[in-house]
C-alpha positions in Angstrom: 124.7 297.5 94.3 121.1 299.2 93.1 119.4 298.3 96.7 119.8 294.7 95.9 120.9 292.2 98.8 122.4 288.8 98.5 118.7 286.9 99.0 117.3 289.1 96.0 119.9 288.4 93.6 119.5 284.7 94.7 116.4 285.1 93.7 117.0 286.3 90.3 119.5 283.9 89.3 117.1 281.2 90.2 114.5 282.0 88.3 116.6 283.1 85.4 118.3 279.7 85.3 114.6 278.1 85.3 113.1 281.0 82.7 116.4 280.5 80.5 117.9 276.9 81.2 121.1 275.5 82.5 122.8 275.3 78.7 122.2 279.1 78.0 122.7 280.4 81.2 126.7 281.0 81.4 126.3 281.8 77.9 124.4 284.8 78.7 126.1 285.7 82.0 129.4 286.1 79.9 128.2 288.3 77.4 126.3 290.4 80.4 130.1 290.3 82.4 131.3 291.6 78.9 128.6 294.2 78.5 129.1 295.3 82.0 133.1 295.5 81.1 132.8 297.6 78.1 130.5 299.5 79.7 133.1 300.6 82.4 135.2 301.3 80.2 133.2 303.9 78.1 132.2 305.7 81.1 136.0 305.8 82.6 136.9 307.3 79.2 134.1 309.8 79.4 135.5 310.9 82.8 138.6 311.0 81.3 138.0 313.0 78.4 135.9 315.3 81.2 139.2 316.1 83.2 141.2 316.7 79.9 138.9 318.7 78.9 138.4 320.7 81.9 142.6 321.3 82.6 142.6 322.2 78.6 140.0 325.3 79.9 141.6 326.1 82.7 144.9 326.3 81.3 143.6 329.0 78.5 142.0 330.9 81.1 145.5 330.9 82.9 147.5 331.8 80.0 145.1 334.7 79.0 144.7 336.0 82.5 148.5 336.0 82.4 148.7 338.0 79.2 146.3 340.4 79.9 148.0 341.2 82.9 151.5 341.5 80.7 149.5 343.9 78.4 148.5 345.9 80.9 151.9 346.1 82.8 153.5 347.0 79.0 151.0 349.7 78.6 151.4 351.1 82.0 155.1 351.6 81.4 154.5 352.7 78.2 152.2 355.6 79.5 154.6 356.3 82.6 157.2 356.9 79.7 155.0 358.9 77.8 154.3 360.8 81.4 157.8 361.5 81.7 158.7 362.4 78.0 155.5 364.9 78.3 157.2 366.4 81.7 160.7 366.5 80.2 159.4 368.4 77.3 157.5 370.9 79.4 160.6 371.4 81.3 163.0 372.0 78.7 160.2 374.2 77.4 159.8 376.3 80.4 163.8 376.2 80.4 164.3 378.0 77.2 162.0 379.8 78.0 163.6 381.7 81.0 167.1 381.5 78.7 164.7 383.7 76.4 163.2 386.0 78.8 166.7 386.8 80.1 168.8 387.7 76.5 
C-alpha cells in the first residue's frame, strides 16, 4: 500500500484526528472512502474500454488478413483459368493448323 506500514498510517490518523477534530474526522474519511471508490471505478472502466478496444483492432486485422488472403486465392484461380483458356486456344490453334497444312 504506497510503502506505508501499519505504524505510519497510525501515525497519520493520529495527527489528522488532532489537525482536523473528532466531529469532522469520519466526515472526511467517508467522502475520501467514496473518492477512493469512484476512483476504482473509473480506472476499471478505462481498462475495460482498453481490452474492447484492443479485441475491436485485432478483429479487423483478422478479418482483412482473411480477405486479402480470399482475394488473392480468387485471383490465382482466375489467372490459372486464364492460363488454361490461353493454352486451349494455342492448341486449337496449332490444331487447325495441321487440319490446314494437310487439305
Amino acid at each position: 500500500m504506497f510503502g506505508i506500514g501499519m505504524p505510519e498510517l497510525i501515525v497519520i490518523l493520529v495527527i489528522a484526528l488532532i489537525v482536523i477534530g473528532p466531529q469532522k474526522l469520519p466526515e472526511l474519511a467517508r467522502s475520501l472512502g467514496k473518492g477512493l471508490a469512484e476512483f476504482k471505478r473509473a480506472t476499471d472502466d478505462f481498462k475495460q474500454n482498453i481490452a474492447e478496444e484492443t479485441q475491436a483492432q485485432e478483429e479487423k486485422e483478422r478479418i482483412a488478413k482473411e480477405v486479402a488472403a480470399k482475394e488473392a486465392a480468387e485471383k490465382e484461380v482466375a489467372e490459372k483459368a486464364a492460363a488454361g483458356y490461353a493454352a486451349a486456344e494455342k492448341g486449337t490453334t496449332a490444331s487447325d493448323k495441321k487440319e490446314q497444312a494437310k487439305s
